[in-house]
Each structure stands twice: as structure tokens, then as C-alpha cells.
C-alpha positions in Angstrom: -93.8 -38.9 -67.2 -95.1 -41.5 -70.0 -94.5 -39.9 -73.8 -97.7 -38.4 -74.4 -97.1 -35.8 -71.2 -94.6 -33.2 -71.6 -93.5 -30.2 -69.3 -91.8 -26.6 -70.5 -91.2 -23.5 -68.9 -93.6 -22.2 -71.5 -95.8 -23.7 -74.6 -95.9 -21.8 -78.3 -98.9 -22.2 -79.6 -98.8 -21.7 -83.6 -95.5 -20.9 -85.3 -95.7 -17.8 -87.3 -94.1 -14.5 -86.6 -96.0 -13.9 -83.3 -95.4 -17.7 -81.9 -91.7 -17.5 -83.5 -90.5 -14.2 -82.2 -91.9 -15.5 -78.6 -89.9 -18.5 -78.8 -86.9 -17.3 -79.7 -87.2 -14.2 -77.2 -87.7 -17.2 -74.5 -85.5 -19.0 -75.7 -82.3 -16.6 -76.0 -83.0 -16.0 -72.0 -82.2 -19.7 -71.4 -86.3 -20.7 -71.2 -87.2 -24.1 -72.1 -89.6 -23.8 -74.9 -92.2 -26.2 -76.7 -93.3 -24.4 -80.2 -96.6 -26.7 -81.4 -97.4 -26.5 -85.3 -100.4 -27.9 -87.3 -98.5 -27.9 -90.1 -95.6 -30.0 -91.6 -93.4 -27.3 -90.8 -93.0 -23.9 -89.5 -93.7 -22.1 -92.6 -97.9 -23.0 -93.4 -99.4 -20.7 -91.8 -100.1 -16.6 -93.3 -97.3 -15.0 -92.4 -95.8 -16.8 -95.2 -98.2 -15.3 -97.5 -98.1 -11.9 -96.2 -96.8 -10.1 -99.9 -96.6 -5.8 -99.1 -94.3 -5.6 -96.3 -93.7 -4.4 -92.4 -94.6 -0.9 -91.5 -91.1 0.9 -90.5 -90.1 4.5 -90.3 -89.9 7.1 -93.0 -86.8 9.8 -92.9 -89.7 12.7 -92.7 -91.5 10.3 -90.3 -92.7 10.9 -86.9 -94.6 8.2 -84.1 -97.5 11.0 -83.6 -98.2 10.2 -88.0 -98.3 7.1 -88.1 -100.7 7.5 -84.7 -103.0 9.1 -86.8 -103.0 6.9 -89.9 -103.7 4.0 -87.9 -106.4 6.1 -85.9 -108.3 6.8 -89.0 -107.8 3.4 -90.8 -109.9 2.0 -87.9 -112.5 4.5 -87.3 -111.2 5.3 -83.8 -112.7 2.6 -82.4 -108.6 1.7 -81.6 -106.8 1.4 -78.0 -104.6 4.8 -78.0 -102.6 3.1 -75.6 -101.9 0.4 -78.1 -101.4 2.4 -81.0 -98.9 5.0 -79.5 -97.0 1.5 -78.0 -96.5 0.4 -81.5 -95.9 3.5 -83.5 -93.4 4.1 -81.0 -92.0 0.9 -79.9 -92.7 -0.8 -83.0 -90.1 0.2 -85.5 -87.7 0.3 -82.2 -87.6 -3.5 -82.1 -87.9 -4.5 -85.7 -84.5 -2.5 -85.9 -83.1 -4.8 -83.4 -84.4 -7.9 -84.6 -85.4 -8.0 -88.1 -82.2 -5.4 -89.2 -79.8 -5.8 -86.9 -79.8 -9.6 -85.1 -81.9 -11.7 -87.8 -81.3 -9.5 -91.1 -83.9 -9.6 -92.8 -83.5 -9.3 -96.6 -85.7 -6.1 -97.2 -85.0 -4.4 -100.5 -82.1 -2.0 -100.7 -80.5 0.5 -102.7 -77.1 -0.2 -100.8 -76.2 -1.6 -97.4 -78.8 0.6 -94.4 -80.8 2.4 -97.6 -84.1 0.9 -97.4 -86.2 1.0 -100.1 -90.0 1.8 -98.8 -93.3 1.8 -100.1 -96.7 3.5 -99.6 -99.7 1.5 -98.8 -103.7 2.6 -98.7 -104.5 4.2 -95.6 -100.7 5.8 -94.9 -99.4 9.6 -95.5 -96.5 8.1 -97.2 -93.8 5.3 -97.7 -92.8 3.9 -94.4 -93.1 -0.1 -95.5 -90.2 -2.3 -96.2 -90.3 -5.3 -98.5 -88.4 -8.0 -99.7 -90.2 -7.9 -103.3 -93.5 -9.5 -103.0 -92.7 -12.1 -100.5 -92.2 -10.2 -97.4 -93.5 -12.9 -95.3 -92.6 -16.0 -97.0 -88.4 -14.1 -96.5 -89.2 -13.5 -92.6 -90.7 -17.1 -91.7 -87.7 -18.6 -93.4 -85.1 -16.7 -91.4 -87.3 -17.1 -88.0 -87.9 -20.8 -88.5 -84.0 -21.6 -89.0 -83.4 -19.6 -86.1 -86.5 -21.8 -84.2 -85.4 -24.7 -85.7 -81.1 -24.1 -84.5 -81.9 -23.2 -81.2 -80.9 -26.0 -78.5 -84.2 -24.4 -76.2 -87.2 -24.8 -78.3 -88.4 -28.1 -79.2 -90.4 -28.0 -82.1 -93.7 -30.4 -82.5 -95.1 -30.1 -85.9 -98.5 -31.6 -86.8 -100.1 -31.1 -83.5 -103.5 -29.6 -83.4 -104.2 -27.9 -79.9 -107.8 -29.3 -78.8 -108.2 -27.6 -75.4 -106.5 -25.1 -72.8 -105.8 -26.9 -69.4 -107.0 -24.3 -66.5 -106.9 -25.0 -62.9 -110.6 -24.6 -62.0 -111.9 -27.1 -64.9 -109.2 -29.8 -65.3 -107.6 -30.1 -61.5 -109.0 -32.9 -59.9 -107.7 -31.6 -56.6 -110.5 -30.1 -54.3 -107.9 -26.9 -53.7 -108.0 -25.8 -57.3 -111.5 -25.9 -57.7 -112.2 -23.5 -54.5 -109.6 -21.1 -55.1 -110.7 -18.2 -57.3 -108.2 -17.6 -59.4 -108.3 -19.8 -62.8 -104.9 -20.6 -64.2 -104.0 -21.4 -67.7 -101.4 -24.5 -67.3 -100.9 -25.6 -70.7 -103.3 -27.7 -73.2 -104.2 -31.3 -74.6 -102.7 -31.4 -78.4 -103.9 -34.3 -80.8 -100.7 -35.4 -82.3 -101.6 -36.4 -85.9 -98.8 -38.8 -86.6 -100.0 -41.0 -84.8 -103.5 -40.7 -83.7 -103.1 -39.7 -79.8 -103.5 -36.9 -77.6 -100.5 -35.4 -75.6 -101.4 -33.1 -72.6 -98.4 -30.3 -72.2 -98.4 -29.1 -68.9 -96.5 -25.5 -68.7 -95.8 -22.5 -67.1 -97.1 -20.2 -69.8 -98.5 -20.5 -73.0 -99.2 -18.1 -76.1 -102.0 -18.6 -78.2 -100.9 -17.9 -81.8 -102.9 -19.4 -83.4 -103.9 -16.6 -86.2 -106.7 -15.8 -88.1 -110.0 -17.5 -89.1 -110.4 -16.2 -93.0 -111.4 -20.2 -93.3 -114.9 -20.0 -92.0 -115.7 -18.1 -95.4 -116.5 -18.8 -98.5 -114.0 -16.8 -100.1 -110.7 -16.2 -98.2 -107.1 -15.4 -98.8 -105.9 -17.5 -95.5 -104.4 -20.7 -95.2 -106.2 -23.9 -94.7 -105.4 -24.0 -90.8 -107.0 -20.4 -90.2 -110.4 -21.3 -88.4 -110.2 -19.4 -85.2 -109.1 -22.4 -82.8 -107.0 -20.0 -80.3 -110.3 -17.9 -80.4 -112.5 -20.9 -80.0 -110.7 -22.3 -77.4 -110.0 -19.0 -74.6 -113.8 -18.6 -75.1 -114.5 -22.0 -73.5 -111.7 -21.3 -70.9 -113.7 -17.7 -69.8 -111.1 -15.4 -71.4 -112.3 -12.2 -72.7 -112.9 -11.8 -76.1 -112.9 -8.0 -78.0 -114.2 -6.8 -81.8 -115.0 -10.0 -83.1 -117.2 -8.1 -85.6 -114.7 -6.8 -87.2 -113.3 -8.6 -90.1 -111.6 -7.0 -92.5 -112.3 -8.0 -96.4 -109.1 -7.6 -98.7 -110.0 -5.9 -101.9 -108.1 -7.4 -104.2 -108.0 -11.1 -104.3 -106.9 -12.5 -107.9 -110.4 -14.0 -109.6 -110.4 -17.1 -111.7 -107.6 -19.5 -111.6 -109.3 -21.3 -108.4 -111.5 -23.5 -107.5 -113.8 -23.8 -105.1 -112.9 -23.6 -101.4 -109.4 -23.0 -102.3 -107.9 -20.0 -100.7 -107.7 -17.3 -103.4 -104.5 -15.4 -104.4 -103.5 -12.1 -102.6 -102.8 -8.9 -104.8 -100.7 -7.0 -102.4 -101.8 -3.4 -101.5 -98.5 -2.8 -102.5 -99.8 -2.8 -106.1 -101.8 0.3 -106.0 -99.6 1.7 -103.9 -96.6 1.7 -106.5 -99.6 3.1 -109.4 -102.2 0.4 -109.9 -105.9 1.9 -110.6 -108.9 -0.2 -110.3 -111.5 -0.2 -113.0 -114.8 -1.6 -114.2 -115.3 -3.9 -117.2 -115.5 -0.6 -119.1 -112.0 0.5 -117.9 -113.1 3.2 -116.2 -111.9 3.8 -112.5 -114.9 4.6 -109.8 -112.9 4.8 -106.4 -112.6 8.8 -107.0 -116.2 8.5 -106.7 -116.6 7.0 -103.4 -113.3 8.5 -101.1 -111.2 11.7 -101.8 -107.9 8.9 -101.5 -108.9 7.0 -104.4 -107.5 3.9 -104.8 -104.9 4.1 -101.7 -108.3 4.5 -99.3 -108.6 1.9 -96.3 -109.3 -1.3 -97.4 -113.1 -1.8 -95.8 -114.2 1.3 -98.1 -112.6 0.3 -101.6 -114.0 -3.3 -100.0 -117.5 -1.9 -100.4 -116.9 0.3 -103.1 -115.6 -2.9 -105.2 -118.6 -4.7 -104.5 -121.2 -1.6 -104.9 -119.6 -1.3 -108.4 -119.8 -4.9 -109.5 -123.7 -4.8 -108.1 -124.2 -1.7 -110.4 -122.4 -3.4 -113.6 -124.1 -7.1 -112.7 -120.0 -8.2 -113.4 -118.4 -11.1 -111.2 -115.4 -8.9 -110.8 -113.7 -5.9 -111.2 -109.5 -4.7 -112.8 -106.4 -3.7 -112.0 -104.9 -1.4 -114.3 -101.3 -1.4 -113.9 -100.4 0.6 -116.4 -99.2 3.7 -114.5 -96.8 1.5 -112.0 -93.5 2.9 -113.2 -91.3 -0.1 -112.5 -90.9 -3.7 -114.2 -93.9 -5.1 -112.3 -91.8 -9.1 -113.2 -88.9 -7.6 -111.1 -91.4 -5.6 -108.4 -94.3 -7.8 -107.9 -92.4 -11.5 -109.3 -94.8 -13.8 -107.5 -97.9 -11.7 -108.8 -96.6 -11.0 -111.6 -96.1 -14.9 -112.4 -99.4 -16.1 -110.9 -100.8 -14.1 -113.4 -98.5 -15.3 -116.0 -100.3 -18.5 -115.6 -103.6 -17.6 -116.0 -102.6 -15.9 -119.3 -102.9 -12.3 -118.1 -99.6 -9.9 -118.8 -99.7 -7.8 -115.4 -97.8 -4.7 -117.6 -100.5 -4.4 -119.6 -103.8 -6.7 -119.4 -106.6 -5.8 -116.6 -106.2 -7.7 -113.7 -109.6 -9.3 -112.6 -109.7 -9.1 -108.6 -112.7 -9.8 -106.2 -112.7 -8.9 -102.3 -112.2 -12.4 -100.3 -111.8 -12.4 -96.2 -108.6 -11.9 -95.0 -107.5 -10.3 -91.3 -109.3 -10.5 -88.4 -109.2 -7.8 -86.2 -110.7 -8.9 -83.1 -110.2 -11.7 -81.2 -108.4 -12.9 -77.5 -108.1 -9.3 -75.6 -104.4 -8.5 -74.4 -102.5 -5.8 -72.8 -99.3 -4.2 -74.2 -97.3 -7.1 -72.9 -99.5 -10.1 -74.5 -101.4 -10.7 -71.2 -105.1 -12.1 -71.5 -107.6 -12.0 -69.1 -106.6 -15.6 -68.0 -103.8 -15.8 -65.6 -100.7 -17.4 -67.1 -102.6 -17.2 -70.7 -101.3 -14.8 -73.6 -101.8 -14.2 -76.7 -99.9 -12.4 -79.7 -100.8 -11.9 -83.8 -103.7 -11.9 -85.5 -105.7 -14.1 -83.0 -104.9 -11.6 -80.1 -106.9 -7.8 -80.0 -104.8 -5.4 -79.0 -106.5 -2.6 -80.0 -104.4 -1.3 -82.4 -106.7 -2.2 -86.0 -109.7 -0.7 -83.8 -112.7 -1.2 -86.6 -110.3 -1.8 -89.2 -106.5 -2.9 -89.8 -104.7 0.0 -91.7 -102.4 -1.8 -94.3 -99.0 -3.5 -93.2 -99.5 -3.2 -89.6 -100.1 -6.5 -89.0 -96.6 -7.9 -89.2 -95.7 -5.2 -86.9 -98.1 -5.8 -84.1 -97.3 -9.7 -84.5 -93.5 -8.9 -83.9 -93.9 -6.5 -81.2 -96.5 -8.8 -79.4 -94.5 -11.5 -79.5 -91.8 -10.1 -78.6 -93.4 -8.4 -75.4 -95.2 -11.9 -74.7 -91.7 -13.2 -74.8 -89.7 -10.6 -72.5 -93.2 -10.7 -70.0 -93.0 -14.7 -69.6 -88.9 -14.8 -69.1 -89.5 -12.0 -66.7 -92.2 -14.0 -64.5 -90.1 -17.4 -65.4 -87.3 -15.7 -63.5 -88.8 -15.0 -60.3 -91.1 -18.1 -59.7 -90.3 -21.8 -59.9 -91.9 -24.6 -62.0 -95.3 -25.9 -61.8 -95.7 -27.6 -58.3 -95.7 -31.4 -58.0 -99.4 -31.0 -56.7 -100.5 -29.3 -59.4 -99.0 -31.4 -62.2 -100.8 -34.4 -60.5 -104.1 -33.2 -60.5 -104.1 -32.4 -64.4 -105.5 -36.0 -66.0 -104.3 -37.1 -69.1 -106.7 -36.8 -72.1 -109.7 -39.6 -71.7 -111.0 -41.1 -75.7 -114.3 -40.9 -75.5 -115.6 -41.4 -79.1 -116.6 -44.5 -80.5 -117.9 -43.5 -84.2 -115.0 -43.2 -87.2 -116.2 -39.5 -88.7 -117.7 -39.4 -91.4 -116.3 -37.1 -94.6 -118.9 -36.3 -96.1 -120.8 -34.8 -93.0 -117.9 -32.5 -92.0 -117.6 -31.4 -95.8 -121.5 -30.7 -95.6 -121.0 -28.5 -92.0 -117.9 -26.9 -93.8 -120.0 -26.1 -96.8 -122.8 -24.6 -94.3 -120.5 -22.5 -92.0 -118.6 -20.8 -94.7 -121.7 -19.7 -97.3 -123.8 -18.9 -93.6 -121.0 -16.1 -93.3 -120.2 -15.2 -96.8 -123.9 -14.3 -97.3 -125.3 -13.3 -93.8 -122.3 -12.2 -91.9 -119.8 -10.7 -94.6 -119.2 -7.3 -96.2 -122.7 -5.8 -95.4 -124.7 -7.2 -93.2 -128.4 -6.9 -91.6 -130.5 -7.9 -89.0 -132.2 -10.5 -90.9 -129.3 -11.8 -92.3 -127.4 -11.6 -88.6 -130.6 -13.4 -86.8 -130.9 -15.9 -89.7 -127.2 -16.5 -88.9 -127.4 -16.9 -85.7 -130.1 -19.3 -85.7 -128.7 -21.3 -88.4 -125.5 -21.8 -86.7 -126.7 -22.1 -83.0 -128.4 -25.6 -84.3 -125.1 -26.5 -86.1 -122.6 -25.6 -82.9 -125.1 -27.9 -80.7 -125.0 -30.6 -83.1 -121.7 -30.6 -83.5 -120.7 -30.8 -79.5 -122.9 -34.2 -79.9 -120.9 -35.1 -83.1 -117.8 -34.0 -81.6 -118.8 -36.8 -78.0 -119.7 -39.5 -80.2 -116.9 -39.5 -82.6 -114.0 -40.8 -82.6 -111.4 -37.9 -82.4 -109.0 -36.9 -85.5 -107.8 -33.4 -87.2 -110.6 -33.1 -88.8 -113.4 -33.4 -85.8 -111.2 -30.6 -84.1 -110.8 -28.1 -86.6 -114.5 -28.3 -87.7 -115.6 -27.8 -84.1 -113.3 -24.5 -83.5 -114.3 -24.0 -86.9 -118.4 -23.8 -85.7 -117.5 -22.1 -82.8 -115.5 -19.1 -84.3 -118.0 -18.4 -86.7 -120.9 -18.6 -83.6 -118.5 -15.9 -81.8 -118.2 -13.8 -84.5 -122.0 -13.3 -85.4 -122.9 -13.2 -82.0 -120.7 -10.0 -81.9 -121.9 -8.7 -85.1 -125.6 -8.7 -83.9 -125.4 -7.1 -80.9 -123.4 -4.3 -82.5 -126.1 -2.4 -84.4 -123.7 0.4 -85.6 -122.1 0.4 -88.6 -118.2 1.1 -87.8 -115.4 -0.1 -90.1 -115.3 -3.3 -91.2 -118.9 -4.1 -89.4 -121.1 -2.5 -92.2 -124.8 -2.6 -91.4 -126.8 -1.6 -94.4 -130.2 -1.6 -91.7 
């Protein structure tokens, strides 16, 4: 096998909490593992960011509450067989992993006495925390733990162009009449030095996570553009609520510039006592749900931006004033960000816009990570599940992308253990990847088809949408996708031809979805 061909039991696709946990269940079962990363490291993509906290268990808790909460927070358009696996199992296994086996440095008052806290959307304070940086403390423990382990190898700066299946990359006649399609691993551009790999492997996990890129305004790292999405549509996997994607409320305004992802405000904030306000100071969520400021995030999304449409302002506040802790010692990284931009988070407004930030749609699994594509799974925020339904209830995610993972993990060793490796047959039909293009790209046409994909679905295919806006969409991006595929044939291949053309594709997917969904439900809000 020359360099660029490798061979695992199974192949990790993205390295975040879902793609790490998966790994490292694999791996701990004596599974050889390949964990592929666009990043530098294991740490770039939004788990990282991810600043409330992972929903856990109150002492007056109870599975059947925290059913409900996440029942309402997504309009009941969830999977009840999803949601009653993770309100029950979910808190089961961060116990065991995140507590007990990796320790996790939540807060505490002393050793086993969590502090918690109480997000919009939940009866009351189930969430841990490690400060603000909940995330950015969990990818740091997982990826030493990735990085130790004599079972994964870890490949950073890969980018994963395409999934290899059975029926469309087997040259051998018998692959091609049998029925069954099979999911045996993918071609990966390795950006180090210019050439594409092909990993052949029993298994593989998309987690890839969100697509928060394809907008204007986003909260999600540069990496998020829907390529695990983009990529099980073109290998015939079923997709699930791509309409839905959820708008965070709070995203820090000013202090960035253009097509830079914007700062979170964690949740967290109001939940400790925060209030948001108009330029007048005077609070308006009372006005629009009986929860106030601590409602789901899609209706103080649209009451945020049906305020600042009544006041002709660019923004709207955080008052902290009523959060009874230091906020420098509560909410440091916020607090600091802040700093920076000249705002005291004690006791200046804080000016906050709604930006995209979780999708909760995407690749459709079962409750062990399986897709509708045999050998294929997928776990985190690029998987549906069917626990957000129309709308993620706050913190959950973390959750889901542990449990998922985790599952995915356990479900592949299981299957691992009672079949043999990929048959010599099979691994000889797969071709390595063929060049193709004979054009260098050219920047300033993928910056233009950035700059046309991400204000096409801020404007048309955003908060509130419309008919008009969803056809004009449509249209606009059906020419782009087509022209692209040409681009994409004649070009020379490199990072950037790849993500632009999952890039086109995810944001084709999504409004396809949102038109031919004409009810307004959750996160898809049709004003028509």
C-alpha cells in the first residue's frame, strides 16, 4: 500500500467531542483508529468555543423534566425516542466519562458538589461549567487523551473531499449489481502537501459539525460549512430538518470585522441575571413570552430582531446588573472580550446582535449513530437525531455529541468484533483519487461565491423567511451549485475549491428544505 492509501478498522471524521469520544471509545476496545482534522490540531473546531456548559442532573431532577423541556424548546417536532434516550442515558455516561474516567474540571464547591446553572428553555439548574470555557476545558482533556492513545492515529490538516461507497467507486462488476451500498471510507486532500489520500475502512463517523459558515453572520469556526452534510447527500444518505437552524441571540456586536465569526455571550449570562434591553434601557422580552429573558433561543431570536426593527437600532443590551456574582470571576473570557472593547460587563450595556449558530438538522441517525448508509454514521451537530426537533433547547448539544459518539463508538467495536476486515477484493476495486483539474483557482472568484452564498442566506433564508425570498434563493444558488461543479472539474484541487463546493451545496440543501416546508415551526419562521 503506497503512502497516500491507508486502512483502519474505522475512520474519525472531525475531531471534536462527537469524533473524540468515538475514537477513544474504539480505541479503549483495542480498535485501530484514524481521527482526520482540518485543523492544525484537535482543538479548532466549536466545541472549543462552546462557553455555558453540559446539561447534567439536578438533585430535585427527574428524566421525565428534562423530557419536557427539551419537548417544548423544539416545538415537538423532536424524536421521543431520542429525547427519552438522552434524558435518560445522557447524564448516565457523562458520569462515567467526563466525572469519573476523564475528570473534567466543572466548577465545584468541594470534591462531587457541582455547581449548576440554569439556562433559557430549562425548569432549573441542571448545567455544569467550567467558568465560561466549558468546551475549550473538554477538548483539551479529550485531545490529550486522543493524542496518548497508541490506537488512534491522528491526521491533522486533512480536508475529507468524498465518501467512498461500494456502488459508485468499486470498479468490480459485483459491487455495482449488488444492492446494498456500502460506505468504505473517503478520499481526504492532505494540505501539507498538496495530494489526495484515499482511506479505505471499516467504518467511518461523519463529525464533521455545523455549517454557521454559509452566513453572513455566525458564531462558528471557519471550518463549519456543512461538508459531512454535503457529502452523505451525494452518497444517497438521508438527510432530516435541514430548515432548522437555530440563531443565537446574543452574539457580542462591534469589535469584528467583516466575515469574522462573532463572539458568543453564553446563555449562561441571563441565566445567572442578565436582562436585555433596548437603546432606551428598557427590557421588551416580558412583552413577547411569559419566560422573559430565559425563553428558547428562536423566540428572543425574533423578539431581538422585531425590537431593533421597531427602534431602527443595529443592536440591542445586556444589562448585567442584576447577576449577583463577580461577572470577571463567572463569565472571565466574556468578561475580558468586553474589556477590550472598552465595555465594563458589571455595569455598561452590553451591545449583542443574533448571528447563526447550531444546526439542528442534518445526516439522520438512530440511537446508536447509524445513518441510512450501511457502514456510515454520524454523531454531533452534523448528525439529526431528533432530539433539538424545530429547535435546540440550550446546553444540550454537548450532551447529544457525547452520548452519540459514544454510542457510535460502542455500535462500531461491537460490529468490529464479529466481522473481519475489508476483503482483499473489495480494497482492490476502490481506485485511488484521479487529478483532474488543470486551472490554479482563482482567489478572488471563491471570495466573490463566498460573498454570494453567505448574504443569499442571511437575507433570504435566515431568521424569517418567505416565499419570495426562499424561491429567489433557490434560484440564485441553483446557478451558483452548477457553476461551481464546472469550477470545481476544471480546477486544480486545494482547501479552498473543497470547502467552497460543500460550502454551495449545504446552503442549496438547506433552502431546498426551507421551501418546501411552508409551516412556520421553530427555528423555520415563515412570515407568509
Amino acid at each position: 500500500m503506497n503512502d497516500f492509501r491507508l486502512q483502519s478498522d474505522a475512520l474519525i471524521i472531525g475531531s471534536g467531542i462527537a469524533g473524540s469520544v468515538a475514537a477513544l471509545t474504539l480505541a479503549d476496545q483495542g480498535r485501530d483508529v484514524i481521527l482526520i482534522t482540518a485543523g492544525v490540531d484537535l482543538k479548532t473546531g466549536n466545541t472549543s468555543l462552546a462557553q455555558g456548559g453540559i446539561v447534567y442532573r439536578n438533585e430535585h431532577d427527574d428524566p421525565r423534566i428534562l423530557e419536557k423541556d427539551i419537548l417544548t424548546a423544539g416545538w415537538k417536532h423532536n424524536y421521543s425516542r431520542a429525547v427519552r434516550f438522552i434524558s435518560r442515558k445522557g447524564p448516565v455516561v457523562l458520569k462515567e466519562l467526563f466525572l469519573e474516567k476523564y475528570k473534567i474540571p466543572f466548577n465545584q464547591r468541594k470534591p462531587g458538589d457541582w455547581y449548576l446553572t440554569r439556562e433559557g428553555g430549562h425548569s432549573l439548574a441542571r448545567i455544569l461549567y467550567c467558568d465560561d470555557h466549558t468546551g475549550r476545558n473538554i477538548m483539551e482533556v479529550l485531545s490529550n487523551a486522543v493524542e496518548e492513545h497508541p490506537n488512534i492515529r491522528v491526521l491533522t490538516q486533512r480536508t475529507a473531499i468524498d465518501l467512498l461507497t461500494t456502488q459508485h467507486h468499486a470498479r468490480h462488476l459485483d459491487f455495482q449489481y449488488n444492492l446494498s451500498n456500502q460506505c468504505v471510507g473517503a478520499y481526504v486532500f492532505n494540505d501539507q502537501v498538496g495530494k489526495v489520500e484515499t482511506i479505505l475502512s471499516k467504518y467511518t463517523l461523519l463529525a464533521t459539525g455545523g455549517i454557521g459558515q454559509i452566513y453572513l453572520h455566525t458564531t462558528n469556526t471557519s471550518g463549519s460549512i456543512g461538508s459531512g452534510l454535503a457529502m452523505a447527500h451525494r452518497a444517497g444518505t438521508r438527510l432530516m430538518n435541514c430548515e432548522y437552524v437555530q440563531f443565537h441571540p446574543t452574539a457580542l456586536y462591534g469589535g469584528t470585522k467583516r466575515g469574522e465569526r462573532r463572539f458568543l455571550v453564553s446563555e449562561a449570562v441571563r441565566g445567572e441575571g442578565a436582562v436585555l434591553v433596548n437603546s432606551r434601557g428598557e427590557r421588551f422580552m416580558p412583552n413577547h413570552d411569559p419566560r422573559a429573558d430565559l425563553a428558547p433561543r428562536d423566540i428572543v431570536t425574533r423578539a431581538i430582531m422585531e425590537e431593533m426593527l421597531n427602534t431602527d437600532d443595529d443592536c440591542v443590551y445586556l444589562d448585567c446588573s442584576g447577576i449577583k456574582q463577580d461577572v470577571t470571576k463567572r463569565f472571565p473570557t466574556i468578561s475580558e472580550r468586553c474589556r477590550k472593547m472598552g465595555i465594563n460587563m458589571a455595569t455598561d450595556p452590553v451591545p449583542v446582535v443574533p448571528a447563526a449558530h447550531y444546526f439542528c438538522g442534518g445526516i439522520l441517525v438512530d440511537n446508536r449513530a447509524r445513518t441510512t448508509l450501511d457502514h456510515l454514521y454520524a454523531a454531533g451537530e452534523c448528525s439529526c437525531t431528533g432530539v433539538h426537533g424545530a429547535n435546540r433547547l440550550a446546553s444540550t448539544s454537548l450532551l447529544e455529541g457525547m452520548l452519540w459518539g459514544h454510542s457510535a463508538g460502542q455500535d462500531m467495536a461491537m460490529r468490529l468484533n464479529r466481522s473481519s476486515s475489508l476483503p482483499r477484493k473489495l480494497l482492490d476495486a476502490i481506485p485511488d483519487w484521479v487529478p483532474h483539474g488543470i486551472h490554479d483557482e482563482d482567489p478572488a472568484l471563491i471570495a466573490q461565491d463566498w460573498s454570494n452564498i453567505r448574504n443569499t442566506m442571511w437575507n433570504y433564508v435566515g431568521v424569517t423567511r418567505t416565499s419570495n425570498r426562499l424561491n429567489r434563493a433557490y434560484v440564485d444558488l441553483h446557478k451558483l451549485t452548477k457553476n461551481l461543479q464546472d469550477f470545481y472539474r476544471e480546477t486544480e484541487l486545494s482547501k479552498s475549491i473543497i470547502d467552497l463546493f460543500h460550502g454551495s451545496q449545504t446552503a442549496y440543501i438547506i433552502t431546498q428544505a426551507a421551501l418546501r416546508n411552508q409551516k412556520t415551526v421553530g427555528c423555520h419562521h415563515r412570515i407568509d
